[in-house]
SEFI-907544 format. One record per residue (C-alpha): residue in one letter; x, y, z. Coordinates in steps of 0.25 Angstrom, whole numbers, plus 5000, padded with zeros to 4 digits. Last residue first. Layout:
% residues N
aXYZ...
***
This chain:
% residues 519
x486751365051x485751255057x485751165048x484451155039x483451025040x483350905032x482350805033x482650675025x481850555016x482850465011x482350355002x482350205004x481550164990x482550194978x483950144984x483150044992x482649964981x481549934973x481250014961x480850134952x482250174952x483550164943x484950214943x485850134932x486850024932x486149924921x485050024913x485750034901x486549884902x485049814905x484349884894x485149844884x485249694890x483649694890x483449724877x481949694878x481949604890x481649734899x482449784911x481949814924x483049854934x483649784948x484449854957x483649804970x482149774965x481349804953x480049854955x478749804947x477449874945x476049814939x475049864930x473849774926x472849894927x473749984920x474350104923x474550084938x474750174949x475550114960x475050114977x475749974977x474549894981x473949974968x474949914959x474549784958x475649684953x476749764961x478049684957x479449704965x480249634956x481349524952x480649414958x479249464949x480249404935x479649524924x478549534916x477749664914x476549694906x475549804916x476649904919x477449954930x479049924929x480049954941x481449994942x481750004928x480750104924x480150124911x478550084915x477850004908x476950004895x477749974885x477649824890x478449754901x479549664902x480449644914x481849584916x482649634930x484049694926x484949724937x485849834941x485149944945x485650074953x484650104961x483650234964x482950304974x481750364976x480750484980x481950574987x482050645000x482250775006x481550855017x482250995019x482051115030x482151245026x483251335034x483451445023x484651415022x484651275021x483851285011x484851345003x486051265007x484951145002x484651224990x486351234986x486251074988x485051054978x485851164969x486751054964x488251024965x488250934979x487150854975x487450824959x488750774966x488250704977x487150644967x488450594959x489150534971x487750474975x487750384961x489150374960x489150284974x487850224969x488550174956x488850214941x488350344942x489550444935x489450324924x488050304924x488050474922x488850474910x488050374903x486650454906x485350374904x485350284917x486150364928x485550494921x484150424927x484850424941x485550544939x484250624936x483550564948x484650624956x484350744950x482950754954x482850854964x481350874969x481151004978x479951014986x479951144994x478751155005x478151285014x478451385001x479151515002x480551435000x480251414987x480351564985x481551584994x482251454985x482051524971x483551514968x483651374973x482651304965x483051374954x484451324955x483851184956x483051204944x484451224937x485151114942x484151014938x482950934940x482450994952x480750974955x479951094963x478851094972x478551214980x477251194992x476551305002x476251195013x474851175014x474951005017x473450965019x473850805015x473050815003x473550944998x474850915004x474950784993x474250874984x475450954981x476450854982x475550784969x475550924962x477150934964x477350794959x476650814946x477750794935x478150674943x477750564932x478450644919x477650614906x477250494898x476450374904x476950244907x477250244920x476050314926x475750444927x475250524939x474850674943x473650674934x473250534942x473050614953x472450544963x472550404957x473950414952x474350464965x473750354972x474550254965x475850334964x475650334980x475450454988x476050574994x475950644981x477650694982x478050564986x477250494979x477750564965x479150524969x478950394971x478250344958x478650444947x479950464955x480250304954x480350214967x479250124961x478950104973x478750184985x479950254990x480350235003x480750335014x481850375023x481950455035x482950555037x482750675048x483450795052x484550775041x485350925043x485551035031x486451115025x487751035025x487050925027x486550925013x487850885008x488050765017x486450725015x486850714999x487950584999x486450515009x485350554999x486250484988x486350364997x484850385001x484450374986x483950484978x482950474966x482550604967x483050714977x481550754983x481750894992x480750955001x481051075006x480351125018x480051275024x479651245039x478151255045x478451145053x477151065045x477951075032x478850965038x477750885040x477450895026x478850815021x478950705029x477750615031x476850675020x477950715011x478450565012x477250485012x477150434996x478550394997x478350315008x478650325023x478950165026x477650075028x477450025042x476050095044x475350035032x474050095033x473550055018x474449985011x475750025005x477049975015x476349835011x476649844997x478049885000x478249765010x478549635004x479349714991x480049814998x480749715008x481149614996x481749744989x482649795000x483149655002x483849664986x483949804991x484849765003x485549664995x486049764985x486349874996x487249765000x487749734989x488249874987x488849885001x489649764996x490149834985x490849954991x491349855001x492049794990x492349934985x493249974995x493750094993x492550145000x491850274996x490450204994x490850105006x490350235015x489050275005x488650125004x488850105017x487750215022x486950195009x486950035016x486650085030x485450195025x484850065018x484849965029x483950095037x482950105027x482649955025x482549955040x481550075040x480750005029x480449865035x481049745036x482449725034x483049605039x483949565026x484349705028x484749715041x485649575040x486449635028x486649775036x487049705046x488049625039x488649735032x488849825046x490349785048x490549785034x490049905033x490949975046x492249895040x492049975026x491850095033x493050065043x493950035029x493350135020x493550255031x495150195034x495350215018x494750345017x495350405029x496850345026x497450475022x496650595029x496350535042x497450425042x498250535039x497950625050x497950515060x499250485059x499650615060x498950625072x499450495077x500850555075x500750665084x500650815078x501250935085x500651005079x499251025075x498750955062x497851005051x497150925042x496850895026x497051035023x496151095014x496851245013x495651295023x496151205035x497551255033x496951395034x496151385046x497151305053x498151425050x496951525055x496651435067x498051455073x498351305079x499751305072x500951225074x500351145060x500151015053x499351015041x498850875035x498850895020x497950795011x498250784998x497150814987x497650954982x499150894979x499751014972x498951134974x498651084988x500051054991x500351194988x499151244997x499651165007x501251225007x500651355010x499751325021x500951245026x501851355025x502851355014x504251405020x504251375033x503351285038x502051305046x500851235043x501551095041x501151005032x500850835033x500450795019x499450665014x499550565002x500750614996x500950624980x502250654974x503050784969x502050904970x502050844986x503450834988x503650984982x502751044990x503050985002x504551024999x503951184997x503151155012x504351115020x504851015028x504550895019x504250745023x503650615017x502950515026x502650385019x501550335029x501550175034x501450205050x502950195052x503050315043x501950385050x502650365063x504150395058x503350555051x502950575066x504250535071x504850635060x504050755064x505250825070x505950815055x504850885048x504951025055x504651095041x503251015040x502950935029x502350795028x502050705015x501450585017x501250455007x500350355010x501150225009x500450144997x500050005000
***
């Protein structure tokens, strides 16, 4: 294994050389200059993998000497060692990036300490996180095959994001895999658990159900509104609780997570289906027979959620909900912009409803877009990307905003999505639905083991178009495709981002209350 390389400078080198025998005897190649011009010099001529500099030299100062190491090497770290406790000098090594800042005299285990912190960090993380998942793997396996209602679902799946987020950045890509089959074999469970007990979580009076998409504004967003409090209520579309979780960190900045439940989506977990009962406060089923100009099935022309503002609206007329309402959809930079420029006018109404879908766009990009399959090519690429989008978009400039004015936020999303990766055989007439998480149509044949198959719609709360119609769900990573060129079909749509099924990524959804930091 390579020795780490060390470079130390200070002009009263040869008293520090017990400090320089101890790291010698502890594997460290320790290289010595006593000035700053011969550090500059060492350091323009081979690579070093941490530097030791003295403040005050003759000469060169420290500050000096670190900005020309900077310029040079910007990515090294440089431990600053120092007489000085003056703030203003602390102030200004602290300002110039320095990796640390060291009193003298210095004892060896301080040293020692130092590298390990800013040298062996990543390696020493890995290895306890690694141990740490190993040590809860078995748990984790037993808790999931004894699952049995939604809140123990819910609490298996914020462990594995968990571990799937630390082994993410592990250089250990075995453990990297293992966490991947274990979220495999969670959904695989997952599935069985949804298909004995969804139908059941629908009838009448059914205290034990989960909070549903269909219930959300009722349970969560209106009682806000009853504090007399300004309230935004943000849906990110299509976001997943590991994308929720790289986001909460930057949103922290401006604002504190006073509650996070979590919900399910109803099925299919698609924005015509799970979005629209969020936003109605019922089911697709009862939305299509109460305002049947509001709904379109399947198979119709037209966008399906053109009418989700009138549908929130009569939710509160029914429920006696008076608050003074402005809805609004964000589909790019530009309507984002506008949202925050007229901010003080929205904020003259009792309730905000913003709806982001750029994570929804990714997704579908993931399909269509070469580029973008390459840029997502796996969860970890997936959040990375909606970090980015995240951290460069207006959406986080509106948080700071509203912040600021000290408006309290609910956010949440209507459904998640999966990366599919096998094939299930299923044909079907002209007639039924495009989606490759779950077909509704009246002519389908396909293996029933493979599927989650509602046969009579009306016990799942589902319009249907036909008086034969029937729905089926995929399970786990799976995706419909159809005899007819089927190995075409299979290679464009293998490795992409879809929803409309079964699995934890698209039903557990994260449903939070943010309130602003006291400033």
């Amino acid at each position: 294994m390579k020795k780490i390389q060390i470079l130390w400078t200070d002009d009263e080198i040869d008293l520090l050389k017990p400090h320089i025998l101890f790291l010698e005897g502890k594997g460290y190649a320790v290289q010595t200059s006593n000035n700053g011009s011969s550090a500059i010099e060492m350091v323009s001529a081979q690579d070093f993998d941490l530097i030791f500099l003295d403040e005050n030299m003759p000469g060169l100062s420290g500050l000096e000497t670190l900005k020309r190491i900077h310029e040079l090497r910007p990515n090294i770290p440089v431990i600053m060692i120092t007489k000085s406790e003056e703030e203003d000098i602390m102030d200004a090594a602290i300002g110039s990036k320095i990796a640390d800042y060291l009193i003298k005299p210095v004892n060896p285990n301080q040293i020692l300490l130092s590298i390990k912190k800013h040298v062996h960090t990543k390696s020493l993380v890995n290895l306890k996180t690694n141990s740490d998942y190993q040590s809860e793997f078995r748990e984790l396996s037993t808790k999931l095959m004894e699952a049995r209602n939604f809140e123990e679902w819910v609490a298996i799946y914020k462990r594995l994001v968990h571990w799937e987020l630390q082994l993410g950045d592990s250089e250990n890509s075995s453990m990297a895999d293992v966490i991947t089959l274990q979220k495999q074999e969670a959904d695989a469970e997952f599935a069985k658990f949804i298909k004995k007990s969804y139908l059941n979580w629908l009838q009448p009076n059914n205290e034990s159900k989960p909070l549903l998409s269909p219930n959300v504004m009722r349970s969560v967003v209106f009682p806000q509104l009853q504090k007399k409090q300004k309230l935004v209520f943000i849906v990110i579309d299509n976001m997943r609780m590991d994308q929720w979780r790289v986001l909460e960190p930057l949103i922290n900045e401006y604002y504190i997570t006073r509650e996070e439940l979590h919900y399910s989506s109803i099925l299919p977990t698609a924005t015509q289906y799970a979005r629209n009962a969020l936003f109605a406060g019922l089911m697709p089923g009862a939305i299509e027979k109460l305002y049947p100009d509001y709904w379109r099935n399947d198979h119709e022309e037209g966008n399906k959620n053109d009418f989700e503002n009138e549908l929130l609206e009569h939710q509160m007329q029914r429920l006696g909900v008076h608050s003074r309402l402005h809805f609004e959809k964000i589909f790019n930079h530009r309507m984002g912009a506008k949202v925050i420029e007229q901010l003080p006018n929205l904020l003259q109404k009792d309730l905000v409803v913003l709806v982001y879908n750029f994570v929804d766009m990714l997704s579908h990009a993931n399909t269509d877009v070469e580029m973008v399959r390459e840029l997502a090519s796996n969860d970890a690429a997936f959040r990375s990307l909606t970090l980015s989008w995240f951290k460069h978009s207006n959406m986080l400039e509106l948080f700071r905003q509203l912040a600021a004015h000290r408006v309290s936020i609910v956010l949440t999303t209507d459904h998640g999505t999966i990366r599919v990766n096998h094939p299930v055989k299923v044909t079907a007439d002209r007639n039924t639905s495009r989606n490759l998480r779950y077909k509704t149509g009246k002519s389908m044949s396909y293996n029933p083991k493979e599927v989650f198959e509602i046969d009579r719609p009306e016990l799942a709360q589902l319009p249907k178009s036909n008086v034969s119609s029937k729905y089926i769900f995929t399970l786990n990573r799976d995706f419909i495709a159809y005899p007819n060129n089927y190995n075409h079909y299979v290679k464009y749509y293998n490795h992409t981002y879809q929803h409309g099924g079964i699995s934890m990524e698209e039903m557990i959804l994260p449903l939070v209350t943010l309130e602003p930091r006291d400033v």
